[in-house]
C-alpha positions in Angstrom: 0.0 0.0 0.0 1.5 3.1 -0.9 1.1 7.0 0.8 -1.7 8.5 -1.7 -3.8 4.8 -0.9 -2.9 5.3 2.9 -4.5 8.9 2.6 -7.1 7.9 0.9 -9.0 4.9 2.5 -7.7 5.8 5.6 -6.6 2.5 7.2 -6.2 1.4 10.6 -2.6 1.7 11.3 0.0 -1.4 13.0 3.3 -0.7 14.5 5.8 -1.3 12.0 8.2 -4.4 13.2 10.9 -2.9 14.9 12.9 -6.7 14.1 12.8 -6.4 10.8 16.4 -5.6 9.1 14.7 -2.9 6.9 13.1 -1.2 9.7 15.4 1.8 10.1 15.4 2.8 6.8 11.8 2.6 6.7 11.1 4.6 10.0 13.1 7.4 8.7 11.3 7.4 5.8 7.6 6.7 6.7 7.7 6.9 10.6 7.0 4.2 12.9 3.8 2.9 11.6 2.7 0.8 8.5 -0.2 0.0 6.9 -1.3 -3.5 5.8 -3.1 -4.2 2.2 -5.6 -6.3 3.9 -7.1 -3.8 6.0 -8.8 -2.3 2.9 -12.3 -3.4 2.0 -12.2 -6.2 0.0 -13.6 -4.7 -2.9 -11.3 -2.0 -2.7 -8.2 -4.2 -3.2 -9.8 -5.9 -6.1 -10.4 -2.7 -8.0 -6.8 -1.9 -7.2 -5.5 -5.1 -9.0 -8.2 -4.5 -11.2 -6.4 -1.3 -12.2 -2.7 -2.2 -11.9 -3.7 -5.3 -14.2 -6.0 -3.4 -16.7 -2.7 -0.6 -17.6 -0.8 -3.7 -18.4 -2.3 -5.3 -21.3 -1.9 -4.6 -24.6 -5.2 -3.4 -25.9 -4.6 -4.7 -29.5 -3.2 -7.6 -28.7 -6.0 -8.6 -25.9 -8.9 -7.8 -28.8 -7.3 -9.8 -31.4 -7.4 -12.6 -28.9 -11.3 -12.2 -28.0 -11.9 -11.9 -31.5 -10.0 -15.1 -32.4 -12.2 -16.5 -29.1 -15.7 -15.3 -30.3 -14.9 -16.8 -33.7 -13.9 -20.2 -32.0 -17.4 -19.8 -29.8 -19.4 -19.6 -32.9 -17.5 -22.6 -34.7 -18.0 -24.6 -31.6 -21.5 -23.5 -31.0 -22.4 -24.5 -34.9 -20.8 -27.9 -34.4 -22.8 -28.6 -31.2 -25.8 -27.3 -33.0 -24.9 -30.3 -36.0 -23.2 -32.7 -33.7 -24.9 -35.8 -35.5 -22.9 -35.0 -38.6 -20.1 -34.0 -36.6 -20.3 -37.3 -35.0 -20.7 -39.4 -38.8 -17.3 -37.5 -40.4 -15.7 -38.2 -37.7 -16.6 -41.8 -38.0 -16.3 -42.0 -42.1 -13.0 -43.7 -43.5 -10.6 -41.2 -43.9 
């Protein structure tokens, strides 16, 4: 969880752990309190992955994909519609 989220949702705070080897640098940095990710609301965290995720993909690339899984849907659902005949060429001599 980062400052802006801290300020934000408002969190409860939790002592930060005064045995962990990066605690110095962090108290001089943040202070002596931390924050945990799983104090949020649920749904909050989700949209935050949601987010994060979402400004990875590559718009292009993820639209050719649905469009190359929409036409596969169709094919599939055409098949099922016929699957008798499906069912005899697969069965014919080949």
């Amino acid at each position: 969880m980062n400052v802006d989220q801290v300020d934000r949702w408002l969190p409860p705070p939790n002592p930060a752990k005064e045995t962990d080897t990066r605690f110095a640098a962090y108290a001089k940095q943040f202070g002596s309190e931390c924050w945990e990710l799983d104090a949020l609301d649920p749904t909050v965290v989700a949209d935050l992955i949601r987010d994060e995720v979402e400004g990875m993909i590559d718009a292009d690339a993820w639209n050719a994909v649905k469009a190359e899984e929409t036409a596969s849907r169709t094919s599939l659902e055409a098949a099922s519609e016929k699957w008798a005949l499906v069912e005899k060429f697969l069965a014919a001599p080949q």
